[in-house]
N, C-alpha and C positions, 0 to 999 in steps of 0.2 A: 267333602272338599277339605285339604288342608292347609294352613295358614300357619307361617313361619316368620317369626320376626327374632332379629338379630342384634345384638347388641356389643359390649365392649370396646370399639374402636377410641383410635384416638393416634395422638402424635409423640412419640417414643422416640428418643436415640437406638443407636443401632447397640446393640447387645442387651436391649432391655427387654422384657416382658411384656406377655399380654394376653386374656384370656378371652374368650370370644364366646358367647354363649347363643342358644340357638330355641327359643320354646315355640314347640310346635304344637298345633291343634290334634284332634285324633284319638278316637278309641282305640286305635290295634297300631300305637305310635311304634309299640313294641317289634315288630316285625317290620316298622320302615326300614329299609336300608336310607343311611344318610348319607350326606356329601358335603364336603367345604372346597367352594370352589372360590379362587380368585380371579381380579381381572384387572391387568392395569393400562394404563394410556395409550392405545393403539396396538395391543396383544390380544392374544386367544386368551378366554377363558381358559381357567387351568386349572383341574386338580390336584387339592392341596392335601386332603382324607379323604377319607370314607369308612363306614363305618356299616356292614350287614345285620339285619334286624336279627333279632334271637339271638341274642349270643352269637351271633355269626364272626368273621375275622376283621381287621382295617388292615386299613393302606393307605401307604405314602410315598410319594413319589421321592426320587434320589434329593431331587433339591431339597426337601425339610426334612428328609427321613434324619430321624436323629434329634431334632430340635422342634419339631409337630409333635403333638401326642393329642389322639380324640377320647372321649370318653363318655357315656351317657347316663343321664338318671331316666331310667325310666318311669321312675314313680311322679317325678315333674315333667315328664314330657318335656327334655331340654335335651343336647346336644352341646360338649361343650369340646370347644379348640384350644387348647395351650399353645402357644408358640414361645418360645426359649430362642434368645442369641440370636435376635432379630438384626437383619440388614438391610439395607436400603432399598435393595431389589425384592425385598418383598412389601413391599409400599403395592397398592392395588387395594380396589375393593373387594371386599369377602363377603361371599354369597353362602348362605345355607341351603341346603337341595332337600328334597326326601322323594322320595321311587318308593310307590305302595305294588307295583310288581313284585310279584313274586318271589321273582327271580331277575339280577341286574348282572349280563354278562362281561359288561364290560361299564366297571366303576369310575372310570374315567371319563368317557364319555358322557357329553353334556347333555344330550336327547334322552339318554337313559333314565332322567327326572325328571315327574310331571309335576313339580310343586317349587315353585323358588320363594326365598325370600327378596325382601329392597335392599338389602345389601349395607355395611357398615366400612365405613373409610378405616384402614389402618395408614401410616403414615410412618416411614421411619427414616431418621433423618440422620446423616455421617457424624 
């Protein structure tokens, strides 16, 4: 079983900063594919990255591409989200994912992860 807790949130103006970090439980953390999903007040869940185990590729969807950027230590078993040039509309809570399949065909999709975290408030205010 894996166990995900998340950290970094908080309440930020818009164009500021904020790193989001993700440590996970797991011997073979290496091969999880990850995911930072968001969710805010009466919306779908939304992914924000992902990130395939092994060296595998990420992605970002249009709305952050450019100002997301994921990155992992694998020797801490963490998972970290940069977000840059933050907006108001991305105020939501951010959830960390991990999918010990395999293989995850479609990274966006929220069924495709059997591990969440409790989620950390980001906040960004005009």
């Amino acid at each position: 079983q894996v166990q995900l807790v998340e950290s970094g949130g908080g309440l930020v103006q818009a164009g500021d900063s904020l790193r989001l970090s993700c440590a996970a439980s797991g011997r073979t953390f290496i091969t999880y594919t990850m995911g930072w999903f968001r969710q805010a007040p009466g919306k779908e869940r939304e992914l924000v990255a992902a990130s395939r185990g092994s060296g595998g590729s990420t992605y970002f969807p249009d709305s952050v591409k450019g100002r997301f950027t994921v990155s992992r230590d694998n020797a801490k078993n963490t998972v970290i989200l940069q977000m840059n040039s933050l907006k108001p509309e991305d105020t939501a809570v951010y959830y960390c994912a991990a999918s010990t399949a395999i293989w995850v065909a479609n990274l966006a999709s929220s069924s495709a992860y059997n591990y969440w975290g409790q989620g950390t408030q980001v906040t960004v205010s005009s």
